[in-house]
FIROLUM-46155 format. One line per 8 residues: number of its first residue (from 1); their letters; for each residue x, y, z of C-alpha. Coordinates in Angstrom, 3 decimals. Example, Ala and Ser with C-alpha at 12.3 -4.5 7.8 and 13.67 -1.06 7.14 Angstrom:
BEGIN
1 = AS = 12.300:-4.500:7.800; 13.670:-1.060:7.140;
//
This chain:
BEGIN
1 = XXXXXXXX = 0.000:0.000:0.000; 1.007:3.430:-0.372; 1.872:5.965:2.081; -0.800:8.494:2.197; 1.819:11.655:3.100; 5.330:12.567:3.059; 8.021:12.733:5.643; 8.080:16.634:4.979;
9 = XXXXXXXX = 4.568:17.138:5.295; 4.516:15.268:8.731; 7.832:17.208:9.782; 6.201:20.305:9.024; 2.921:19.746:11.342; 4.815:18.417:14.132; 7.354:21.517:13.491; 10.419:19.084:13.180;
17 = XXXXXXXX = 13.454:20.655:11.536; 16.265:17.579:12.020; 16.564:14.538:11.024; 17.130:12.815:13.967; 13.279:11.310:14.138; 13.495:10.642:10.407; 13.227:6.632:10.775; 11.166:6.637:13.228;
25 = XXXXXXXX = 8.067:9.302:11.391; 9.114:7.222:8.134; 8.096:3.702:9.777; 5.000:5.843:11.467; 3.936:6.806:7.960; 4.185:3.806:6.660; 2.091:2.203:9.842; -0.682:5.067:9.927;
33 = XXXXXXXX = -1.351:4.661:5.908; -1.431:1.039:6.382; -3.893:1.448:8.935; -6.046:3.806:7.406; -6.388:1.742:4.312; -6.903:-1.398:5.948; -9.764:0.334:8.200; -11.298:2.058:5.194;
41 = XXXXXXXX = -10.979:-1.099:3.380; -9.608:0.315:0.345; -6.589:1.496:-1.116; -6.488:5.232:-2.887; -3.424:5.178:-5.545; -4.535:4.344:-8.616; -4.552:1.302:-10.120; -5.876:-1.729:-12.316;
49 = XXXXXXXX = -8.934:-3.845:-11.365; -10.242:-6.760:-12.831; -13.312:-7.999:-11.147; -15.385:-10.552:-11.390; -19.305:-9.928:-10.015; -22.624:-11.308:-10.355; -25.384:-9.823:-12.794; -28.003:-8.200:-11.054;
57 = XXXXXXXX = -30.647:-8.316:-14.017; -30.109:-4.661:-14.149; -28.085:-2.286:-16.400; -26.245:-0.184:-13.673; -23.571:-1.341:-11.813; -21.638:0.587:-9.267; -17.662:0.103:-8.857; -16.219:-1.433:-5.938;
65 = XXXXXXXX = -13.164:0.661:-5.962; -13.395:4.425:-6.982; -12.877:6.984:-8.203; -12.824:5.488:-11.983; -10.670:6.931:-14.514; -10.406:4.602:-17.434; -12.492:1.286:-18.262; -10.605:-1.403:-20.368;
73 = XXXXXXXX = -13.358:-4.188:-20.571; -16.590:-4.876:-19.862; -17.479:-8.551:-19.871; -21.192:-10.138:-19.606; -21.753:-14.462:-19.825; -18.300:-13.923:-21.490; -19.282:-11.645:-24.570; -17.450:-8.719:-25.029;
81 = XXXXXXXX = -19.626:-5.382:-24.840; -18.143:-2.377:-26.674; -18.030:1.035:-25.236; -20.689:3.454:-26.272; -19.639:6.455:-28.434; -23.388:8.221:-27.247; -25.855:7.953:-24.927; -27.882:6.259:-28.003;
89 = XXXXXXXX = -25.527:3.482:-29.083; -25.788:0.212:-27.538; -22.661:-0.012:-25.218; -20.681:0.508:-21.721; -20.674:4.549:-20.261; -19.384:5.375:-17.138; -18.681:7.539:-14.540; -16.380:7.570:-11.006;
97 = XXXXXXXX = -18.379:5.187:-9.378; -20.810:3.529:-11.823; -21.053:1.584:-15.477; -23.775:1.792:-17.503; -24.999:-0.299:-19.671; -27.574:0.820:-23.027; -29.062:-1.903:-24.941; -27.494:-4.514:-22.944;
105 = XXXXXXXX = -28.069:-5.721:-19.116; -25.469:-7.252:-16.236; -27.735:-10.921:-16.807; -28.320:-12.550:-13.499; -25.727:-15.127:-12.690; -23.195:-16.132:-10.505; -19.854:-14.699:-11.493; -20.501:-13.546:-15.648;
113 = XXXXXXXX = -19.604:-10.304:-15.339; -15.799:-9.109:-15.486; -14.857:-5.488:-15.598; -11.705:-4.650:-16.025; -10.309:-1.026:-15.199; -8.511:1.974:-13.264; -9.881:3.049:-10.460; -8.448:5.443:-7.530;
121 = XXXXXXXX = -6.625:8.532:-6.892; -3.930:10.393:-9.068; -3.334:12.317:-5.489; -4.063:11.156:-1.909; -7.331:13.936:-1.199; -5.803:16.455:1.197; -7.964:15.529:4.047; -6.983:12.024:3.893;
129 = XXXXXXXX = -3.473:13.221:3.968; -3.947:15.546:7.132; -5.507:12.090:8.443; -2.470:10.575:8.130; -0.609:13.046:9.672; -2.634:13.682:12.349; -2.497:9.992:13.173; 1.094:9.975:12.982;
137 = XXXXXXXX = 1.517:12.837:15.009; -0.325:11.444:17.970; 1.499:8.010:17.607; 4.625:10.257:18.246; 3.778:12.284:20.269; 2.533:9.243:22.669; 5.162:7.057:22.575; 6.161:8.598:25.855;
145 = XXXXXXXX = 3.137:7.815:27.384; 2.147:4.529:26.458; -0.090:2.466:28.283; -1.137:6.363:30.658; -4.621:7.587:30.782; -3.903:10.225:32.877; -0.811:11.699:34.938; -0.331:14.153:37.691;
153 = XXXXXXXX = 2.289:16.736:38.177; 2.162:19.458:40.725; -1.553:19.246:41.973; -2.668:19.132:38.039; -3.706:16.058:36.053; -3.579:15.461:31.966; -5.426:13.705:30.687; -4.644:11.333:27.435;
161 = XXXXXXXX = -6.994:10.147:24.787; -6.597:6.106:24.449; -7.726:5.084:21.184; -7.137:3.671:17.755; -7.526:7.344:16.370; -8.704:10.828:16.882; -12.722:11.673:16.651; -11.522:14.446:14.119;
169 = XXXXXXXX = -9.895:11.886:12.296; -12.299:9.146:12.368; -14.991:11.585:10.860; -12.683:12.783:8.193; -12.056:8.967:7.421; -15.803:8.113:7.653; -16.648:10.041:4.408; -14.383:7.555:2.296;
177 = XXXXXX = -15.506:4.693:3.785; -15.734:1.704:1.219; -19.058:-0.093:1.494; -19.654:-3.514:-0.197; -21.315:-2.713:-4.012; -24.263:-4.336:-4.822;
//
């Protein structure tokens, strides 16, 4: 999988200037977008697909990764159907998250459809980036702490979220959520 932010980026929120942390934020990085991913249950670089569904009956379809960019094949009981040059000729369209299909239909079946394409992001979204960092941040930050709730010093007491992630971040992650297509 790949890392959803930079080393710079991450130095430059936490307001790190050397290199001595370098390894460490660079295996953090690695961990948080890892993480994210896996907990999203999708990955957001872009790259091929080839998937293999059932037919609904219907003639709409949505992806299970997205955002699409290309389409190389669409497949139905293992004929080929061409891409459609308008929205009058028989054929596949598409958009991000859905294909089309005019004059033909996704046949009910088990496993006769294929579609074959790119799907996912040219650029990690920004918020999904801040995310990261923002994860990796507090992973840093707490390695000092580890295993503390709360801790006392003078007559005051801190106290320390314990949990997988941030609220902030857990709503920002929310809205890219991958649920199971149809």
């Amino acid at each position: 999988m790949a890392d959803l932010t930079t080393l710079e980026n991450t130095k430059a929120w936490l307001g790190i200037q050397t290199t001595d942390d370098d390894a460490l934020l660079t295996r953090l990085i690695a961990s948080a977008s890892e993480f994210i991913q896996t907990w999203l249950n999708r990955s957001f670089a872009s790259q091929a697909y080839n998937e293999v569904r059932d037919g609904t009956g219907g003639c709409r379809m949505v992806f299970a990764d997205y955002p699409v960019t290309s389409v190389q094949g669409v497949v139905v009981d293992g004929r080929p159907i061409p891409a459609s040059t308008d929205f009058g000729t028989p054929g596949y369209r598409f958009d991000a998250n859905r294909i089309i299909l005019t004059g033909y239909v996704f046949s009910r079946g088990i496993g006769n459809v294929q579609l074959a394409y790119t799907g996912g992001f040219i650029e990690t979204p920004k918020e999904i980036e801040q995310a990261c960092i923002e994860l990796v941040s507090l992973r840093f930050k707490e390695r000092d702490r580890i295993g503390h709730m709360s801790k006392s010093l003078a007559g005051e007491t801190v106290s320390f979220v314990v949990k997988d992630m941030p609220d902030s971040v857990q709503t920002i992650l929310n809205n890219y959520r991958k649920v199971v297509p149809l």
